[in-house]
TORPA-4810 file (N, C-alpha, C, O; in nm, 3 decimals):
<nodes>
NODE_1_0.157_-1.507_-1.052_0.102_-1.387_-0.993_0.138_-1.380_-0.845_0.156_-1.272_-0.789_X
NODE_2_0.146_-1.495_-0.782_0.180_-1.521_-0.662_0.285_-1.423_-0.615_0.276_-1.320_-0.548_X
NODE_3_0.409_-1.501_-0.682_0.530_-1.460_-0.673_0.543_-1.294_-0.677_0.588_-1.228_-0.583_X
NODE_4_0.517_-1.262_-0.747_0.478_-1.131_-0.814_0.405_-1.012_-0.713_0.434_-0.893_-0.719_X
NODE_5_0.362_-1.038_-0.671_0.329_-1.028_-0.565_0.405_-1.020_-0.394_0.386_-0.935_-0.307_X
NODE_6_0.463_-1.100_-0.393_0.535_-1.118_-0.267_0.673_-1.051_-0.299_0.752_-1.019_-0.210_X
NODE_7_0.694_-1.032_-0.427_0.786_-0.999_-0.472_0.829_-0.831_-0.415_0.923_-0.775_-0.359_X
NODE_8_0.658_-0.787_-0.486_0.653_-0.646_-0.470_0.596_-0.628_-0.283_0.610_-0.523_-0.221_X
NODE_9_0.565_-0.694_-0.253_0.538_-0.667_-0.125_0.655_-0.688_-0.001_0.630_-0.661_0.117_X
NODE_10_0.778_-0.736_-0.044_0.869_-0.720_-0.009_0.963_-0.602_-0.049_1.044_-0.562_0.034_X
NODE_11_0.954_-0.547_-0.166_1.012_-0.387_-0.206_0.935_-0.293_-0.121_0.978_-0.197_-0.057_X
NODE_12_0.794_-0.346_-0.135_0.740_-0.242_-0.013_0.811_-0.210_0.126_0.868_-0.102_0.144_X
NODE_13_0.805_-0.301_0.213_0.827_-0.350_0.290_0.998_-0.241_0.317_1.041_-0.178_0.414_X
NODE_14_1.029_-0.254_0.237_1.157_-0.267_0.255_1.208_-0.062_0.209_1.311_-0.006_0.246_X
NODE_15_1.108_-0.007_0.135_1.042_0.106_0.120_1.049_0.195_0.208_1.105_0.304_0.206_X
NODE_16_0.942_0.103_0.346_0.864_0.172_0.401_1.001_0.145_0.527_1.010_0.231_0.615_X
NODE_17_1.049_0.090_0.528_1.166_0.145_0.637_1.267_0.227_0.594_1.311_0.322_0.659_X
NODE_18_1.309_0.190_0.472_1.381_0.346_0.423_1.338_0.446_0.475_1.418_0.502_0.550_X
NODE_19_1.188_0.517_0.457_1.145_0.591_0.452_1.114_0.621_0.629_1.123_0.738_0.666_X
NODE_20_1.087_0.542_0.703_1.094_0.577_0.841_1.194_0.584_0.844_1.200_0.707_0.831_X
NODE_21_1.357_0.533_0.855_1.491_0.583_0.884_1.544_0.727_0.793_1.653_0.777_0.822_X
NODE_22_1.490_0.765_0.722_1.516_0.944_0.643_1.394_0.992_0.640_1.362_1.002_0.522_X
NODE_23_1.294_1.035_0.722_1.170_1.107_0.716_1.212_1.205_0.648_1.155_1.223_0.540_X
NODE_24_1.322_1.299_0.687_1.363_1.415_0.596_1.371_1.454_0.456_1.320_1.555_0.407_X
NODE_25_1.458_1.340_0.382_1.433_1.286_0.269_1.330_1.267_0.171_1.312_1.296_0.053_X
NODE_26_1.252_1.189_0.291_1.113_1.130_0.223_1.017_1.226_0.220_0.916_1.216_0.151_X
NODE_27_1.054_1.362_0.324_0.926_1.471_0.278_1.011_1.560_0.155_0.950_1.621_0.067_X
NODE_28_1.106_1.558_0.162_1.178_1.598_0.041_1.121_1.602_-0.089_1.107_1.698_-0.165_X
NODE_29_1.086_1.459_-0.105_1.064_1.366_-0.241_0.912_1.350_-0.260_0.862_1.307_-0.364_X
NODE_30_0.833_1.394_-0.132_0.673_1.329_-0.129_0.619_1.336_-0.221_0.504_1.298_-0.201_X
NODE_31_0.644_1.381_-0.379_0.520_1.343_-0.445_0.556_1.222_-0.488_0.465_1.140_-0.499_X
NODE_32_0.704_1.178_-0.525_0.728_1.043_-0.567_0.675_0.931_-0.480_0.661_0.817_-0.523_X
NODE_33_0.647_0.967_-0.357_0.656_0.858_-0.223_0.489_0.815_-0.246_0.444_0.701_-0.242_X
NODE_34_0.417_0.930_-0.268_0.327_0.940_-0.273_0.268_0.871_-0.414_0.189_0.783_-0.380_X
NODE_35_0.273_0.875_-0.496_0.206_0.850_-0.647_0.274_0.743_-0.613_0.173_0.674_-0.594_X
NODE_36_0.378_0.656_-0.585_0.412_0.532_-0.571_0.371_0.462_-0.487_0.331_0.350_-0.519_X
NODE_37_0.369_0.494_-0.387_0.294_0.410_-0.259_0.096_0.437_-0.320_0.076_0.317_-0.341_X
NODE_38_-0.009_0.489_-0.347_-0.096_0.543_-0.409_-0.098_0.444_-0.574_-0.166_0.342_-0.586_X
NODE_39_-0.042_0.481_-0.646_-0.059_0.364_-0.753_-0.040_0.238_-0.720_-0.128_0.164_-0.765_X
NODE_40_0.086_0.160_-0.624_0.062_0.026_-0.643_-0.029_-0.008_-0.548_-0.108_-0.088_-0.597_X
NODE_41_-0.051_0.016_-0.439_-0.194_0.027_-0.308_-0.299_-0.015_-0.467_-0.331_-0.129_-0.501_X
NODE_42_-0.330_0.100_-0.531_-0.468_0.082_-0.632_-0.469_-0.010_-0.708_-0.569_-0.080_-0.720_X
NODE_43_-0.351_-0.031_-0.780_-0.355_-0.183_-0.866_-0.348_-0.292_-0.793_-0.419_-0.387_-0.825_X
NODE_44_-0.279_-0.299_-0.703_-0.280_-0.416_-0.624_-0.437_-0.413_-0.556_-0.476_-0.530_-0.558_X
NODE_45_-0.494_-0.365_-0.525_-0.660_-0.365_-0.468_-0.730_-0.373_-0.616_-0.848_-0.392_-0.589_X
NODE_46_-0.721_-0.370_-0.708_-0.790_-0.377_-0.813_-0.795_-0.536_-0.843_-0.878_-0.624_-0.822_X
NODE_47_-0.692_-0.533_-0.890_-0.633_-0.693_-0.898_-0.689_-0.810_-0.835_-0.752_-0.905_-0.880_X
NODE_48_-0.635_-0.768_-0.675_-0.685_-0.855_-0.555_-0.848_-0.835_-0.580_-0.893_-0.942_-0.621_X
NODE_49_-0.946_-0.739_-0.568_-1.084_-0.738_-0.536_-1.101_-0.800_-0.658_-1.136_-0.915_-0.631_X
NODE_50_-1.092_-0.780_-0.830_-1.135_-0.845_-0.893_-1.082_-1.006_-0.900_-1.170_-1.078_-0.945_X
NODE_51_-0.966_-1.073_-0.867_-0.979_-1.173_-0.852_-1.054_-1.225_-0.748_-1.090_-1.341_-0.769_X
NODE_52_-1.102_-1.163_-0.612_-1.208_-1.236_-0.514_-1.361_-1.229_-0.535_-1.454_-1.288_-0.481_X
NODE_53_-1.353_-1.123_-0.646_-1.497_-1.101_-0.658_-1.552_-1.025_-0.548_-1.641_-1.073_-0.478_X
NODE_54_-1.504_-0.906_-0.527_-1.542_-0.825_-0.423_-1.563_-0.644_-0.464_-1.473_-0.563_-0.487_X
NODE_55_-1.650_-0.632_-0.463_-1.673_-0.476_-0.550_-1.706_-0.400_-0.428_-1.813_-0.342_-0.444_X
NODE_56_-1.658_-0.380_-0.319_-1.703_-0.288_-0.218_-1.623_-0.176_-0.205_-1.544_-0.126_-0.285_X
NODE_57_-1.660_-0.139_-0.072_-1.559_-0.015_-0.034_-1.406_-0.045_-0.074_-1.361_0.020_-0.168_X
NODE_58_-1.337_-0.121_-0.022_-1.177_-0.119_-0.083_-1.190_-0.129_-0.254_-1.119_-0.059_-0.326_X
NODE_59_-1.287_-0.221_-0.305_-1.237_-0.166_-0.413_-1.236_-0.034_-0.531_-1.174_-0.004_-0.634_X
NODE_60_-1.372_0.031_-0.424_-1.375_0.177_-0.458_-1.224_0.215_-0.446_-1.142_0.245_-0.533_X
NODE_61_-1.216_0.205_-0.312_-1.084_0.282_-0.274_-0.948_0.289_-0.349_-0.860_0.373_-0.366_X
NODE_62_-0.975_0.146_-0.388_-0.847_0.154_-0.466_-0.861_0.232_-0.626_-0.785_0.316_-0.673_X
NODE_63_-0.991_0.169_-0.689_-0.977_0.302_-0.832_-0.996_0.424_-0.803_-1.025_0.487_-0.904_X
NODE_64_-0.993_0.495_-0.700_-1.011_0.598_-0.699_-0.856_0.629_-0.622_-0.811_0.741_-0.646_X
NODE_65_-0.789_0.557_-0.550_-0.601_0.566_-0.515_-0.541_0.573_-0.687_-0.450_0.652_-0.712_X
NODE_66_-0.605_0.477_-0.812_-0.523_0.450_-0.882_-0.549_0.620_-0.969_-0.457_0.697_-0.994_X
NODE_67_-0.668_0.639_-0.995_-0.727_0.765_-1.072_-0.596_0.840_-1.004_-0.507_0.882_-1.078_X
NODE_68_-0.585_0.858_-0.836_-0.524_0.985_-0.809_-0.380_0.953_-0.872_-0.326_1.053_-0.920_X
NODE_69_-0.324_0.861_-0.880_-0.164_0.863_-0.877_-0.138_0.878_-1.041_-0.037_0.915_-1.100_X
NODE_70_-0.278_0.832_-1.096_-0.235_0.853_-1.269_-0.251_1.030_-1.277_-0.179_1.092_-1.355_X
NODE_71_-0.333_1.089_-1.205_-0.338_1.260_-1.247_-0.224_1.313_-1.197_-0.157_1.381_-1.275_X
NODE_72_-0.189_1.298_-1.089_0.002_1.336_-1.035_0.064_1.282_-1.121_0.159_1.359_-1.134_X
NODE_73_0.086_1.158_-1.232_0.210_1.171_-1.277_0.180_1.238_-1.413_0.275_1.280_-1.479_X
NODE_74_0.060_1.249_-1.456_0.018_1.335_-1.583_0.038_1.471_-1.552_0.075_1.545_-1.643_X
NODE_75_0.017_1.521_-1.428_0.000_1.673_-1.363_0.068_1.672_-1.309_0.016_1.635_-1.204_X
NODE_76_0.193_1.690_-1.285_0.309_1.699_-1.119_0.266_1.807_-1.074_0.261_1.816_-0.951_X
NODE_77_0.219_1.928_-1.160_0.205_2.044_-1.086_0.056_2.065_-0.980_0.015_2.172_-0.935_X
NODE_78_0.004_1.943_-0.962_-0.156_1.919_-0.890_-0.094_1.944_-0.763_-0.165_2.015_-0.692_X
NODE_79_0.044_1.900_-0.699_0.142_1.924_-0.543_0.159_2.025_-0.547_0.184_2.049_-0.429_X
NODE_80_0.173_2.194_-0.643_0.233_2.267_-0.628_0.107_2.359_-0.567_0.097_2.407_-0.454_X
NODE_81_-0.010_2.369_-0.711_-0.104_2.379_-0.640_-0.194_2.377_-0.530_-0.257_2.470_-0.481_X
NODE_82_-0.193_2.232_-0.493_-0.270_2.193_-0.370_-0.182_2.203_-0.224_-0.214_2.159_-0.113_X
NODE_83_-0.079_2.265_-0.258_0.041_2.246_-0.131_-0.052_2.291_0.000_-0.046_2.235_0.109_X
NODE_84_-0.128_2.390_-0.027_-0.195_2.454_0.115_-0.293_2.324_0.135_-0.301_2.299_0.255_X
NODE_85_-0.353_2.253_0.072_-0.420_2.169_0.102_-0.365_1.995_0.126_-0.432_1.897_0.160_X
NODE_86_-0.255_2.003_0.101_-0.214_1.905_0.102_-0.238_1.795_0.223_-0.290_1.685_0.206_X
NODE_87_-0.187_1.849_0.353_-0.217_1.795_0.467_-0.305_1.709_0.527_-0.308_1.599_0.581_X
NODE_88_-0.414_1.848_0.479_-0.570_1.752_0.506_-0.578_1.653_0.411_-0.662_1.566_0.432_X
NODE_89_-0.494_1.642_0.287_-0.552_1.530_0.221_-0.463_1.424_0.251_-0.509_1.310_0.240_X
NODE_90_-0.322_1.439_0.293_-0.264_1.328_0.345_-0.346_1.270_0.464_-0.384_1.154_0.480_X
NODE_91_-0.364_1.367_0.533_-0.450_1.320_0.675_-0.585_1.252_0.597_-0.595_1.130_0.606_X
NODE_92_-0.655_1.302_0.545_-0.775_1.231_0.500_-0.746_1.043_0.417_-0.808_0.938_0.440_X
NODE_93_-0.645_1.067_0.334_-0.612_0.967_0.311_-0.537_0.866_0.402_-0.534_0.743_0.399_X
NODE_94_-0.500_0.922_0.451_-0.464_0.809_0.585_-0.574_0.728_0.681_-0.593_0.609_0.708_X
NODE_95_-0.645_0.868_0.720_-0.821_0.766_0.767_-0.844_0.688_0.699_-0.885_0.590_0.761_X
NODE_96_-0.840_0.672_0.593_-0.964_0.601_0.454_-0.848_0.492_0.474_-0.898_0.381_0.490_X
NODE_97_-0.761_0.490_0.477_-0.671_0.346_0.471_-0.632_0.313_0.610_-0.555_0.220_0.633_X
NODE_98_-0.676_0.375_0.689_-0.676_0.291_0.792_-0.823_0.231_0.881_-0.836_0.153_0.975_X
NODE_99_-0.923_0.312_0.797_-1.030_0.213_0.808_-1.086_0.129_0.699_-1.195_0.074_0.710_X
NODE_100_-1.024_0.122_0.613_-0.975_0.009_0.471_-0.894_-0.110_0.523_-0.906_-0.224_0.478_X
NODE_101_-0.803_-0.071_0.628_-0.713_-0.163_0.670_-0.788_-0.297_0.782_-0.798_-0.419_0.772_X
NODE_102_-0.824_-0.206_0.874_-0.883_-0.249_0.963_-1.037_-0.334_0.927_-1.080_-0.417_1.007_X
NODE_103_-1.104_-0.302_0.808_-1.239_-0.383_0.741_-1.151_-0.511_0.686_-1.161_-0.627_0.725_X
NODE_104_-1.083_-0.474_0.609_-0.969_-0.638_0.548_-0.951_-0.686_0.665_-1.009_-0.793_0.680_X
NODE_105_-0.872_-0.638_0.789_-0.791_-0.745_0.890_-0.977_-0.830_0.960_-0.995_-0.943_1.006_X
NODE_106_-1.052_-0.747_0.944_-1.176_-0.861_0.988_-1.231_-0.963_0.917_-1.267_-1.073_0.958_X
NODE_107_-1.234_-0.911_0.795_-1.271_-1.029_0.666_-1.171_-1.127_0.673_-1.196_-1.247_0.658_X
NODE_108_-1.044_-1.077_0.699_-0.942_-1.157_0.669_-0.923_-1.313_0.811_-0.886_-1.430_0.804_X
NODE_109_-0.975_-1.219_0.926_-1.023_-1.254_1.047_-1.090_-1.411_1.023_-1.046_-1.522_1.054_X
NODE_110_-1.235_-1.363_0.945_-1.319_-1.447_0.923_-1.314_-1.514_0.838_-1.358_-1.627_0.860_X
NODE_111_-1.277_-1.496_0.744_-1.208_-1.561_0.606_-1.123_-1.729_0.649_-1.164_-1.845_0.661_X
NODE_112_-1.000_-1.667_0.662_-0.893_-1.764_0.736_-0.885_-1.794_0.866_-0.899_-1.916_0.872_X
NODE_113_-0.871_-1.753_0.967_-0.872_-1.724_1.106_-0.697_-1.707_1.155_-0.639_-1.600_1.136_X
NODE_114_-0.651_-1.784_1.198_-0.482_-1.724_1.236_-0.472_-1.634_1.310_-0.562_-1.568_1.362_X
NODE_115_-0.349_-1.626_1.319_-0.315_-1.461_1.366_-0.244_-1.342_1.253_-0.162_-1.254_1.276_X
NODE_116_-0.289_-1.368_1.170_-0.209_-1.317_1.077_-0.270_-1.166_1.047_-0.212_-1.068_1.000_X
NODE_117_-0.413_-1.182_1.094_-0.460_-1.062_1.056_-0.450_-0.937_1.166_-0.490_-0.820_1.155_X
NODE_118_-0.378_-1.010_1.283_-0.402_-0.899_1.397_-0.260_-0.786_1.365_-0.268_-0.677_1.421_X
NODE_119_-0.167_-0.805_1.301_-0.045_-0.759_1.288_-0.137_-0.631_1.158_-0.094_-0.517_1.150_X
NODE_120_-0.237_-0.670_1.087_-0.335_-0.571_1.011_-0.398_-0.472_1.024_-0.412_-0.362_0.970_X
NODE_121_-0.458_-0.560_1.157_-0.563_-0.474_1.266_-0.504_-0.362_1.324_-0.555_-0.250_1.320_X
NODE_122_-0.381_-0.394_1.385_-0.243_-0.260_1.496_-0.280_-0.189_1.396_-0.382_-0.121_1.391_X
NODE_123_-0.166_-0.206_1.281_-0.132_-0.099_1.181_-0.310_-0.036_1.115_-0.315_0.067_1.047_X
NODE_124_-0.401_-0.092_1.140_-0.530_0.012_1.024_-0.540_0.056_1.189_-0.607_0.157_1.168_X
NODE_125_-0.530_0.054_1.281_-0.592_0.105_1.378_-0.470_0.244_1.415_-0.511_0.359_1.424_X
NODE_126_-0.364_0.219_1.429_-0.221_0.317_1.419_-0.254_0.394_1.308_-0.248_0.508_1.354_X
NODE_127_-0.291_0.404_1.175_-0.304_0.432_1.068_-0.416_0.535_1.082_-0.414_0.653_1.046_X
NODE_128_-0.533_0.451_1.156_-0.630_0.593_1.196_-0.613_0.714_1.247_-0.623_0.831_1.212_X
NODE_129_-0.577_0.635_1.365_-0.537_0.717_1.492_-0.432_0.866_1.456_-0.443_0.976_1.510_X
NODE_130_-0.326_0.822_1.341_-0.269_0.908_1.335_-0.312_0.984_1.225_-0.245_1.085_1.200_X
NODE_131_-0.420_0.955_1.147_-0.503_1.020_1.059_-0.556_1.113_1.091_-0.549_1.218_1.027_X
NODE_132_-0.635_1.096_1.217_-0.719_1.163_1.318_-0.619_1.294_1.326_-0.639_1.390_1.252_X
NODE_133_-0.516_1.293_1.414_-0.417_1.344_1.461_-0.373_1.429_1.398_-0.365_1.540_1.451_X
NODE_134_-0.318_1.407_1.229_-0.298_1.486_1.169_-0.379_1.573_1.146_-0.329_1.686_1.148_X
NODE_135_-0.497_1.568_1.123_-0.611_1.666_1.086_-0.644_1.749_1.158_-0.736_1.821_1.118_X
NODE_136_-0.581_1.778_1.302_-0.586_1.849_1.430_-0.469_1.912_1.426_-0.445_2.033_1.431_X
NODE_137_-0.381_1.796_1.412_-0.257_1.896_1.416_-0.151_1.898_1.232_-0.080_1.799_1.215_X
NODE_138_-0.152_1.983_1.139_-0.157_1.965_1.050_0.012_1.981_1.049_0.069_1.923_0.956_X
NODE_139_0.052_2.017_1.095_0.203_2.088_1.127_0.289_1.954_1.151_0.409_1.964_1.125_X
NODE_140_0.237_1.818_1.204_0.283_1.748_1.217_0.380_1.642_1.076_0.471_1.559_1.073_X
NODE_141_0.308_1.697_0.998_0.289_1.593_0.851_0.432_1.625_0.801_0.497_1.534_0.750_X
NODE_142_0.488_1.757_0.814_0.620_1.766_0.765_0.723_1.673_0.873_0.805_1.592_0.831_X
NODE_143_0.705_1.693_0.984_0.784_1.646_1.067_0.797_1.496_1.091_0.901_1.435_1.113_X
NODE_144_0.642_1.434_1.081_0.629_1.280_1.066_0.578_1.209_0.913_0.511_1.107_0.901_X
NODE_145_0.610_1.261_0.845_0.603_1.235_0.689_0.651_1.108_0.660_0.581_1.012_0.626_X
NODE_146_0.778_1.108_0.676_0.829_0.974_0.653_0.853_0.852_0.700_0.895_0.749_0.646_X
NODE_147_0.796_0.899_0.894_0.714_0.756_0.972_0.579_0.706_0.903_0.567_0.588_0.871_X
NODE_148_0.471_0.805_0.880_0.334_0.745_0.815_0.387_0.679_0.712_0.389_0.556_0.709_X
NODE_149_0.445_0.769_0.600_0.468_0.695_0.466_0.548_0.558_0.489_0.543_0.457_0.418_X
NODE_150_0.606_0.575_0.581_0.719_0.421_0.590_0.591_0.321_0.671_0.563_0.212_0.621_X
NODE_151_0.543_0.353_0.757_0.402_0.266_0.804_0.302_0.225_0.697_0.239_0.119_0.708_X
NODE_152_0.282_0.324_0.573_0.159_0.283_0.459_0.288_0.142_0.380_0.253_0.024_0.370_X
NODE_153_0.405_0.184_0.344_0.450_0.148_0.233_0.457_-0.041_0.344_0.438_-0.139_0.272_X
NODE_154_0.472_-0.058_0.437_0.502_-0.138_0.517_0.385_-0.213_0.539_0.390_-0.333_0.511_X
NODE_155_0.266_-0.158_0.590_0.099_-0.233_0.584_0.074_-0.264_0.438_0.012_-0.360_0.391_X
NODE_156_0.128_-0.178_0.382_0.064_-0.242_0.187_0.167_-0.407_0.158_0.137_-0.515_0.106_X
NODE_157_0.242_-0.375_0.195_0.388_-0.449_0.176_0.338_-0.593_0.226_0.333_-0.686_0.145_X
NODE_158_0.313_-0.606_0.315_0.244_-0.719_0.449_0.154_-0.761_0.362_0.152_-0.880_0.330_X
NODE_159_0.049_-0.656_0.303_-0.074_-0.700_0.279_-0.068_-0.798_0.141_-0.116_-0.904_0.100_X
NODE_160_0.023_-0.692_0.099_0.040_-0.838_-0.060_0.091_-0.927_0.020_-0.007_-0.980_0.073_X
NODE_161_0.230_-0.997_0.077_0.273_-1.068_0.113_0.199_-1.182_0.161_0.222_-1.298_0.125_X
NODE_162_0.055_-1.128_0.294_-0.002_-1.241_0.322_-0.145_-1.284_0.201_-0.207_-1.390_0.188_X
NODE_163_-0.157_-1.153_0.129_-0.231_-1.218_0.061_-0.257_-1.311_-0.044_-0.349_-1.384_-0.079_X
NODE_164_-0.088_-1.269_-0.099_0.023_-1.405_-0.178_-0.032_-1.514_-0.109_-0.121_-1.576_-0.167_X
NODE_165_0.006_-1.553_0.014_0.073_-1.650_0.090_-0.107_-1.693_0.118_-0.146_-1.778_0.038_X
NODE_166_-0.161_-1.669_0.170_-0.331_-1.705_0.151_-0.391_-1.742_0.034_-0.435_-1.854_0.007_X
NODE_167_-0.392_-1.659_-0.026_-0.402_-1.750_-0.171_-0.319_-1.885_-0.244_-0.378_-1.970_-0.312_X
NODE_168_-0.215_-1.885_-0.223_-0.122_-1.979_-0.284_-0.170_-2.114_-0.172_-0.118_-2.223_-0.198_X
NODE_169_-0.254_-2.111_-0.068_-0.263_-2.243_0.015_-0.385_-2.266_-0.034_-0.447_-2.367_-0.001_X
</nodes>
């Protein structure tokens, strides 16, 4: 599972800079970017919380990431619909994972200690911030689409990786 893990958190990783070097592209394609980055985020938090034994907020978060990415690929037409609303919900979902991000990098804090979690902390705190941002300025999301998405696919990416690598010691 380890492996498996680090495995996919390196495709992430590797994702999420694609996707910052063609933002254009990547708003092109957003529902794929989206239901993909959104489903493995949820299984991978499912996974992870039920192996720690942790039923809280992230792991709300995540069955309710996994619910959304299974109704987009059952419904593609839920993007066509919600297009006027879309924004706010990228923006909304970006808050929620970047104060998802930032609750892990403290547990993770206290948990282990290192520095491993502060490289967690930037990104849920960047993650807010530009959550915030979007929701003010909604116009932005086409234009920086594929920096956030390359920043989520990149913090998820990390997050399996160290959480592989924490577990396996």
């Amino acid at each position: 599972m380890t492996i498996l893990f680090i495995i996919l958190g390196v495709l992430m990783v590797i994702c999420g800079f694609s996707c910052m070097f063609t933002p254009l592209w990547t708003y092109l394609n957003l529902e794929y970017f989206i239901v993909i980055l959104v489903m493995v985020f949820g299984v991978f938090g499912i996974i992870k919380n039920i192996v720690e034994k942790r039923f809280g907020v992230g792991f709300v978060f995540s069955i309710l990431s996994t619910i959304l990415g299974i109704l987009v690929l059952c419904f593609p037409n839920i993007f066509v619909f919600a297009n006027g609303l879309l924004f706010y919900f990228v923006a909304g979902w970006f808050v929620l994972q970047g104060v998802v991000s930032i609750y892990n990098s403290i547990v993770a804090k206290n948990a282990v200690g290192g520095k491993m979690w502060v490289f967690q902390l930037i990104i849920g705190i960047l993650t807010l911030i530009l959550g915030c941002f979007t929701f003010f300025q909604p116009i932005i999301v086409p234009l920086s689409f594929g920096i956030l998405i390359g920043i989520f696919f990149i913090d998820t990416g990390f997050t399996m990786i160290f959480s592989a690598a924490v577990a396996d010691n």
